[in-house]
C-alpha positions as CSV (number, residue, x, y, z in Angstrom):
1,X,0.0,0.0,0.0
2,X,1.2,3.5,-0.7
3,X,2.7,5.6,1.6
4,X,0.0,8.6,2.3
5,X,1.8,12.4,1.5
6,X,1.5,15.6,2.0
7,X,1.8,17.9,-1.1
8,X,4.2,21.0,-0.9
9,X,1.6,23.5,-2.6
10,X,-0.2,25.5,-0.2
11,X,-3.8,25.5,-2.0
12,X,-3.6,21.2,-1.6
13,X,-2.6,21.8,2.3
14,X,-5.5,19.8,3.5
15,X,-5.5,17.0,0.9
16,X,-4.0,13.9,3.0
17,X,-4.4,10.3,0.5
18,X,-2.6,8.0,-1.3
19,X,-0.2,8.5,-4.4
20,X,-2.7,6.5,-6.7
21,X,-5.7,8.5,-5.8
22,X,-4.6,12.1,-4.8
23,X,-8.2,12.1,-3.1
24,X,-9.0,12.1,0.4
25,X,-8.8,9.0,2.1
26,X,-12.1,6.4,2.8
27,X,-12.7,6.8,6.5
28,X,-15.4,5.7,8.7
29,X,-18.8,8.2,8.3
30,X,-17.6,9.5,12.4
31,X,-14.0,9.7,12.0
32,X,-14.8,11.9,8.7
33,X,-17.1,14.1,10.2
34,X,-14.7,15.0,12.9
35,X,-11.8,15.3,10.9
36,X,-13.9,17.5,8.6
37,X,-15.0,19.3,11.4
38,X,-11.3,19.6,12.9
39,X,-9.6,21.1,9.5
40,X,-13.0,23.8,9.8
41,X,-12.0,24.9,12.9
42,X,-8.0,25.6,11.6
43,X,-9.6,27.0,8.5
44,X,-11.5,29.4,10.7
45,X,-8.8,30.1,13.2
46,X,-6.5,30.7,9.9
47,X,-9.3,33.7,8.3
48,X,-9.6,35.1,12.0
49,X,-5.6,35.0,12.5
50,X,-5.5,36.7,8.6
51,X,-7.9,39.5,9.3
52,X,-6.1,40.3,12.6
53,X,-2.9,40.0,10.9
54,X,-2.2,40.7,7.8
55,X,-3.3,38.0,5.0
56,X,0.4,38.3,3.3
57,X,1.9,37.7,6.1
58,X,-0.4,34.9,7.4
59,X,-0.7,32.6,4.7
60,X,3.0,32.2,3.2
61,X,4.6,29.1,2.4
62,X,6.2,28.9,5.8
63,X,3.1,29.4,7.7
64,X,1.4,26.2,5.8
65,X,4.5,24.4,6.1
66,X,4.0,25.0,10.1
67,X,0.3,23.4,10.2
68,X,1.6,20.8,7.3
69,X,3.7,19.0,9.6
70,X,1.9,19.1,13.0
71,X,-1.1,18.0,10.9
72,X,1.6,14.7,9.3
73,X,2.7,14.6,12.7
74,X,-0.6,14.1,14.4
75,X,-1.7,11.4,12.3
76,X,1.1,9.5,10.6
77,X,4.0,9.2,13.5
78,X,4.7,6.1,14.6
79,X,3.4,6.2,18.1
80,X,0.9,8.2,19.8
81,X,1.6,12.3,19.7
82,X,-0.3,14.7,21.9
83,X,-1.4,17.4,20.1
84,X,-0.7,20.0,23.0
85,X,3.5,18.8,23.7
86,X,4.1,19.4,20.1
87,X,2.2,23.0,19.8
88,X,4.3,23.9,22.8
89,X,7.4,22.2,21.4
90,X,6.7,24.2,18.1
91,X,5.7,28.0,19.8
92,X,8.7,27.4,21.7
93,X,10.8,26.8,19.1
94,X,9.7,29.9,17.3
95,X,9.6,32.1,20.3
96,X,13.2,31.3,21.1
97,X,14.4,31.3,17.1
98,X,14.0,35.2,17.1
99,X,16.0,38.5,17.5
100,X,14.9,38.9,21.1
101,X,15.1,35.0,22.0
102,X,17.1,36.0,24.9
103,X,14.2,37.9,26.7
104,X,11.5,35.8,25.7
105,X,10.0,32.9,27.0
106,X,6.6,30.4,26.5
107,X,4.8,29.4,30.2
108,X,3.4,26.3,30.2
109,X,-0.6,26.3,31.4
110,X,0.3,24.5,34.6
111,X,2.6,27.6,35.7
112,X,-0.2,30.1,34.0
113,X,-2.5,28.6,36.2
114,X,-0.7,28.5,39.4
115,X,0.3,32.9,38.5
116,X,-3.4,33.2,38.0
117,X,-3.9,31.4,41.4
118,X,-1.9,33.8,43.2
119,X,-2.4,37.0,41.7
120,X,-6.2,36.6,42.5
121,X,-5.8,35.2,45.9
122,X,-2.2,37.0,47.2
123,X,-1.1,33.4,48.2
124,X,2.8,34.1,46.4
125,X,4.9,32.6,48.7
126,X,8.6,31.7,48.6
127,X,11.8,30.9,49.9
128,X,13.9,33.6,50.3
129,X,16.9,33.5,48.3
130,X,18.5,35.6,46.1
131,X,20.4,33.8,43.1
132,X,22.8,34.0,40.1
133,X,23.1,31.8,37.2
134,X,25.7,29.4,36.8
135,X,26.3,27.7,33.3
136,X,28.5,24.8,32.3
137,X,27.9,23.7,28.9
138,X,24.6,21.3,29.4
139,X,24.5,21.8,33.5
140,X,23.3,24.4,34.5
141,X,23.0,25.8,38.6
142,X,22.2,28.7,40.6
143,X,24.7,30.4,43.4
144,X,22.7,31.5,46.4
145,X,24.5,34.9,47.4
146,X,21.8,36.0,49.4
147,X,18.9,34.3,51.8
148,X,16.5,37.1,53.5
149,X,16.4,37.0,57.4
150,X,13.6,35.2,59.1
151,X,12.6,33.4,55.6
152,X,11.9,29.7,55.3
153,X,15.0,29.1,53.4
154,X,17.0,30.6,56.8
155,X,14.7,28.3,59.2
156,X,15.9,25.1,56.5
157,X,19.3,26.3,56.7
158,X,20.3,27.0,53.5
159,X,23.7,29.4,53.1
160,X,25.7,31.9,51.1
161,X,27.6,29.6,48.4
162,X,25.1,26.8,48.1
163,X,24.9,25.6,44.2
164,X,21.4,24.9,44.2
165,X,21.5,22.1,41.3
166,X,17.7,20.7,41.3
167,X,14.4,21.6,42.4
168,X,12.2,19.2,43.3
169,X,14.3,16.3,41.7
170,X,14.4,18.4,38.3
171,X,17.3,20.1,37.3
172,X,17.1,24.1,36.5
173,X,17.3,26.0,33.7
174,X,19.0,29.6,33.8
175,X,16.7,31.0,31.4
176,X,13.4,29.8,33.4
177,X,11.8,30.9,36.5
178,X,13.7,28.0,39.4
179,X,10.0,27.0,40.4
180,X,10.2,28.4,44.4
181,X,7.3,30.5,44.3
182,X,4.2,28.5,44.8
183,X,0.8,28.0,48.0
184,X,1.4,28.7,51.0
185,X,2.5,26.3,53.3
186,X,3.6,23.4,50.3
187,X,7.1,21.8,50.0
188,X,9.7,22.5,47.8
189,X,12.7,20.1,47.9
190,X,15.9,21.6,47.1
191,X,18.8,19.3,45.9
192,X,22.2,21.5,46.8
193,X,25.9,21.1,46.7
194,X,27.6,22.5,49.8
195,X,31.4,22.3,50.0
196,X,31.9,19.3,47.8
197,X,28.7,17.3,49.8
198,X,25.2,16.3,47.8
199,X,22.2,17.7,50.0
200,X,18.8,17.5,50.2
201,X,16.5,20.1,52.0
202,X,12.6,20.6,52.2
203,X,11.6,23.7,52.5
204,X,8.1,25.2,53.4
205,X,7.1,28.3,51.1
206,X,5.3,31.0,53.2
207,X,5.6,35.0,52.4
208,X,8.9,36.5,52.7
209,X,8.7,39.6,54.2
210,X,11.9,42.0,53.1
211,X,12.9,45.1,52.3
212,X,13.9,46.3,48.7
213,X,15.7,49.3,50.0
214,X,18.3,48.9,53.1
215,X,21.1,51.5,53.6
216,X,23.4,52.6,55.9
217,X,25.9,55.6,57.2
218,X,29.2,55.4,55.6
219,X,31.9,55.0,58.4
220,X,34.5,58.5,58.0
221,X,32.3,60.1,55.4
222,X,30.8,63.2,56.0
223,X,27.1,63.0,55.4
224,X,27.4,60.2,53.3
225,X,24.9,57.0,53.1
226,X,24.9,53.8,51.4
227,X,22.0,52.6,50.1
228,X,21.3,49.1,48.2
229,X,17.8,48.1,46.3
230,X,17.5,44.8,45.1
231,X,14.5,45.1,43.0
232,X,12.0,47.1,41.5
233,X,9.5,44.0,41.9
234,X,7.4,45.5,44.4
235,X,5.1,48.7,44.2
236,X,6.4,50.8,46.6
237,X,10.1,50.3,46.0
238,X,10.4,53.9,45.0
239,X,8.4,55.3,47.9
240,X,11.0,53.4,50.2
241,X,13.4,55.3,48.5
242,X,12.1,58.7,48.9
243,X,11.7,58.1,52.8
244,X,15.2,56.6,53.5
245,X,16.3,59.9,51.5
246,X,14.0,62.4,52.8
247,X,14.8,60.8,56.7
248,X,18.3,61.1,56.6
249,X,19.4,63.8,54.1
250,X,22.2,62.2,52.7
251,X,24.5,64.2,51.6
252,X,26.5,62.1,49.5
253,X,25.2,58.7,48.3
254,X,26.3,55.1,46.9
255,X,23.3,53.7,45.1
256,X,23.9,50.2,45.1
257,X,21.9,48.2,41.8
258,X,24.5,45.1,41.7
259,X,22.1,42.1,41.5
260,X,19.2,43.9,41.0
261,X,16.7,42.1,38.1
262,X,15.0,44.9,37.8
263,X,11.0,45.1,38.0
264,X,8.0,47.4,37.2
265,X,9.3,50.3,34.9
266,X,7.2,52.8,36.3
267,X,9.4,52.1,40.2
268,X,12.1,52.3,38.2
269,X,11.3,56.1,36.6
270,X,10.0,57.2,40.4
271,X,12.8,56.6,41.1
272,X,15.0,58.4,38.7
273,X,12.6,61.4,39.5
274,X,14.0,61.7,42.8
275,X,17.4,62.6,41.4
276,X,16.7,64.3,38.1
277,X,14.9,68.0,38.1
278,X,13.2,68.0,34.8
279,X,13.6,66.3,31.2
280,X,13.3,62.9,29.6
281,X,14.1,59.8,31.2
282,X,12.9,56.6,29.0
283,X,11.4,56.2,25.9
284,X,9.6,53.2,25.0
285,X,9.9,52.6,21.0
286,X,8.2,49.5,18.5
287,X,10.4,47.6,15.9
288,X,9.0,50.6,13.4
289,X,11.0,53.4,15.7
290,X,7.7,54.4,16.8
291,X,7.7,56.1,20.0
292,X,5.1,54.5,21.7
293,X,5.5,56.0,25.3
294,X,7.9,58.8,26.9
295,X,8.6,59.4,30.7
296,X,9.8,62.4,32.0
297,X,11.0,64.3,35.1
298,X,7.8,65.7,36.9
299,X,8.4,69.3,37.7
300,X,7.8,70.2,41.7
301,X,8.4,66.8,42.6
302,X,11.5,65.7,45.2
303,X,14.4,66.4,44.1
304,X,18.3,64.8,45.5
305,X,20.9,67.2,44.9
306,X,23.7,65.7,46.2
307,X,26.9,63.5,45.2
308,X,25.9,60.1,43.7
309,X,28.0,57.0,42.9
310,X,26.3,54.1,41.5
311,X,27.1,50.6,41.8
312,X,26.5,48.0,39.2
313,X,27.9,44.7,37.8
314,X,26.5,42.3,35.0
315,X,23.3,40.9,36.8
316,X,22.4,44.6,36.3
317,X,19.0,44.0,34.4
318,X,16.2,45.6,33.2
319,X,13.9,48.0,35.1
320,X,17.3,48.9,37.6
321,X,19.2,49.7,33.7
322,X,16.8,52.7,33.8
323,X,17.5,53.9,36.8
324,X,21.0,53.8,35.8
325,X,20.8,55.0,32.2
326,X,18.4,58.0,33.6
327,X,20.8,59.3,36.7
328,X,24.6,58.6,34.1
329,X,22.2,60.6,31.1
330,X,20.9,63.9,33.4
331,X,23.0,64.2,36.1
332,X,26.7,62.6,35.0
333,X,26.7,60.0,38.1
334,X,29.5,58.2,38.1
335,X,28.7,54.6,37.5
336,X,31.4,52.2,39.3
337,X,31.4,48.0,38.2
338,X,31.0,45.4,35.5
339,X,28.7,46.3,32.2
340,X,25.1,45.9,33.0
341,X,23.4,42.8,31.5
342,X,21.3,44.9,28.5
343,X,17.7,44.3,29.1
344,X,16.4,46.7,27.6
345,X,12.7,45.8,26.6
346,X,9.1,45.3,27.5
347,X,7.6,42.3,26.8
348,X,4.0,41.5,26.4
349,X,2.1,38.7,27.2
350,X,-0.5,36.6,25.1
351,X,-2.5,34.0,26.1
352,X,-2.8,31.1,23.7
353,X,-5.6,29.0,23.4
354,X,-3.8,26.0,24.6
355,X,-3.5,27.4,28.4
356,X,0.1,29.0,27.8
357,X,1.4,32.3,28.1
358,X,3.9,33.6,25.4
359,X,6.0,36.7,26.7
360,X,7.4,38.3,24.1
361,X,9.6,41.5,23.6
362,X,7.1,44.4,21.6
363,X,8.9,47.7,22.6
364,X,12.8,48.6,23.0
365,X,14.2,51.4,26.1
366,X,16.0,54.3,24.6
367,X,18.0,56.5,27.4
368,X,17.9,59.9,27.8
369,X,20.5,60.3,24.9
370,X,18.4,58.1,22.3
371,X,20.6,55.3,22.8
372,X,19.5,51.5,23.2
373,X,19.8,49.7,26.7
374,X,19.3,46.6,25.3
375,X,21.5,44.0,24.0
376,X,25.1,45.9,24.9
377,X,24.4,46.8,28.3
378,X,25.5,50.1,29.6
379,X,29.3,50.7,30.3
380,X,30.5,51.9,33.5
381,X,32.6,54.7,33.9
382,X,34.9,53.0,35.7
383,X,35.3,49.2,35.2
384,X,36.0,47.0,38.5
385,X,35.3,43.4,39.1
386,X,33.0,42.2,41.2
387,X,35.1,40.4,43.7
388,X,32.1,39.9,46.7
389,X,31.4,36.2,45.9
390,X,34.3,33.8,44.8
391,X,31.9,31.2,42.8
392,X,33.7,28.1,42.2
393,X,35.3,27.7,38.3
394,X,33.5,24.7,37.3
395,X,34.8,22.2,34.7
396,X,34.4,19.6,32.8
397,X,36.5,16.2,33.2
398,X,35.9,12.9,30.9
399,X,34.6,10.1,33.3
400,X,37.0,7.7,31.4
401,X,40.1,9.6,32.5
402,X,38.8,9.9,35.6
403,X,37.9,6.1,36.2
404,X,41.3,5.5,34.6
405,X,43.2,7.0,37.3
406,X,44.5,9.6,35.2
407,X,43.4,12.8,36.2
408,X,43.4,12.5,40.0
409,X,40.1,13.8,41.1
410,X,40.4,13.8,44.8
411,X,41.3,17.9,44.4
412,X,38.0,18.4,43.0
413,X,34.3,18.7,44.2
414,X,31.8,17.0,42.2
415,X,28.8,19.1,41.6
416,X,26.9,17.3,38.6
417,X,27.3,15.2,35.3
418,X,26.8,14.2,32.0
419,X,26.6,10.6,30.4
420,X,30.0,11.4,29.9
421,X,31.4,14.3,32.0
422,X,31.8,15.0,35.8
423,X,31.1,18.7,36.6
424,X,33.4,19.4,39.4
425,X,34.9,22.5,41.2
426,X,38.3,22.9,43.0
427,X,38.0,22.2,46.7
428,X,40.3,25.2,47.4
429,X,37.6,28.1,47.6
430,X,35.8,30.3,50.1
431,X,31.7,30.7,49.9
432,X,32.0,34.3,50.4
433,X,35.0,36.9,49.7
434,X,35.4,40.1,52.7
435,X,36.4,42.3,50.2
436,X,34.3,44.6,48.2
437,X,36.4,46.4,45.7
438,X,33.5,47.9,43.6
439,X,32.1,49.5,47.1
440,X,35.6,50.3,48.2
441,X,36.0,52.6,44.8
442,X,32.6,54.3,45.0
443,X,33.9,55.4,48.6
444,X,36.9,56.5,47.2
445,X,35.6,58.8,44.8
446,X,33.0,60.6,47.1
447,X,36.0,61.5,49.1
């Protein structure tokens, strides 16, 4: 019997049959009325997506080649295929095939859900750690270099210079949320390494409760504070701001962004209103150069007039970029560290009819100046490593050479592997270095 095929012209897109025939194939009267049924509803969701769209743009070879092989897929693959894993296989694959792959990313329904769950009810509990990326070819880990006071992950006992390695026996993925957040009250089991030693530790997620904005009095500096924010996530980041600055009257100031993954945009522009007296801050702009959105200083509003050093290093990201980019483009503040991580973009989200959420970058940041913040980063006056955390320099070493006996491994910590790789670390390290030498600079020039 002939194979069945799929023709490569567009207009015979839905014409599945034999070689001999080139006619639809003879199914039972039910199974044709639901396939007949099935190919009306793409038809439909194809006019719909046209009209919306574009019809050029919609119906072009690639997009039938698209429904073409899920449709071959779905009905000639040896085995069974659900319909759903290879949608989200495909959207994913698109998502991440573009320009902006790097800021974009596909939620699976389960986690849309789960978002939805907690928005509605204010149930988004956590841990309480703050991390950074790790990436080894294939293995991938996060370094905890921060865990909040009086948070679950403190009560489990988890440390500055854990790897965390796997959560809930699944290993994690730089690019995707870790999977902490979650109800109230529900387990997450976190696989660590810890000097060289495998652990396991259940925490219970509850609300952390901390503060985005800490600070403190420089020691032998006249008038002059340190303060640090570590996000722009919550809605009153910038009121915390103002108070700190409004209590104390600083009058010098290190504004410390280093770690900061940014936030809401509009925290991030109260902000730079403290510091800035009038004029633009951000402009939001589509893939046409279309301004689509312009913040500005508001006149009358608080205004800092004093010294400012900022602090930043390559986890730098988004939202806190703006803040950055804002204060170095209308005031001149020094900025003191690594080159910022170039997030530059707001994404919007789209819910697809298969329970996902596609995020997606639709509008590009522009400084004061007109320039990008995305993709470069933005350039520090002053370059100085950041020397805070000693993370461990992970390699890879063959198993054979290992089981062999010739490379001596005993010098090494094993953190993870690969069918045919150890991960491993040298023992000789310390969690956490005393030594801040981007702070130590930014005290050095308010002197």
């Amino acid at each position: 019997m002939d194979l069945p095929y799929v023709s490569g012209d567009p207009s015979s897109l839905f014409l599945y049959g034999s070689r001999r025939e080139g006619l639809l194939p003879s199914f039972h009267l039910v199974a044709r009325w639901r396939w007949f049924v099935f190919h009306a509803l793409i038809l439909i969701a194809l006019f719909v997506l046209a009209f919306v769209s574009g019809v050029n743009k919609v119906f072009s070879r690639d997009f039938f080649s698209i429904i073409q092989t899920y449709m071959y897929v779905q009905r000639h693959s040896l085995g069974e295929s659900d319909g759903n894993d290879i949608a989200t296989a495909a959207i994913k694959a698109m998502v991440k095939s573009g320009p902006n792959a790097k800021f974009a990313e596909v939620l699976d329904a389960e986690t849309v859900t789960e978002f939805n769950r907690m928005a509605r009810t204010g149930e988004a509990a956590g841990v309480g750690l703050y991390l950074r990326p790790i990436e080894l070819g294939a293995s991938q880990f996060f370094y905890v270099i921060g865990v909040v006071e009086g948070s679950p992950a403190q009560r489990a006992g988890m440390i500055v210079g854990d790897i965390l390695t796997r959560v809930n026996d699944k290993s994690v993925l730089i690019d995707q949320s870790p999977g902490l957040r979650g109800r109230i009250g529900t387990q997450v089991k976190l696989s660590i390494v810890r000097q060289g030693i495998n652990l396991n530790i259940a925490v219970e997620r509850d609300l952390v409760k901390s503060s985005n904005v800490t600070f403190k009095r420089i020691k032998d500096r006249n008038g002059g504070y340190y303060i640090n924010i570590r996000s722009f996530l919550e809605e009153d980041a910038a009121k915390d701001l103002k108070n700190v600055l409004v209590a104390h009257k600083p009058k010098k100031l290190i504004l410390d962004l280093r770690d900061n993954p940014g936030g809401f945009i509009e925290q991030a522009v109260e902000a730079a209103d403290l510091f800035v007296k009038e004029g633009k801050l951000l402009s939001l702009e589509n893939r046409k150069g279309q301004v689509l959105k312009t913040y500005s200083a508001q006149a009358g509003s608080y205004d800092y007039e004093g010294d400012i050093v900022i602090l930043v290093n390559k986890y730098t990201s988004s939202a806190a970029e703006i803040l950055v980019a804002a204060l170095k483009g209308r005031r001149g503040v020094t900025v003191v560290g690594d080159v910022t991580y170039g997030k530059g973009v707001s994404n919007t989200q789209v819910d697809l009819a298969n329970g996902s959420r596609l995020v997606i970058p639709t509008a590009i940041w522009h400084d004061p100046s007109g320039r990008q913040i995305s993709f470069d980063g933005i350039e520090p006056d002053i370059r100085v490593q950041d020397t805070r955390f000693s993370i461990p320099s992970f390699t890879l070493i063959p198993k054979a050479s290992s089981a062999s006996g010739r490379i001596d491994i005993s010098a090494y910590d094993t953190y993870d592997q690969t069918p045919e790789y150890l991960v491993v670390a040298s023992k000789i390290y310390n969690a956490v270095r005393q030594e801040d030498r981007i702070l130590a600079k930014g005290e050095q020039i308010l002197e």
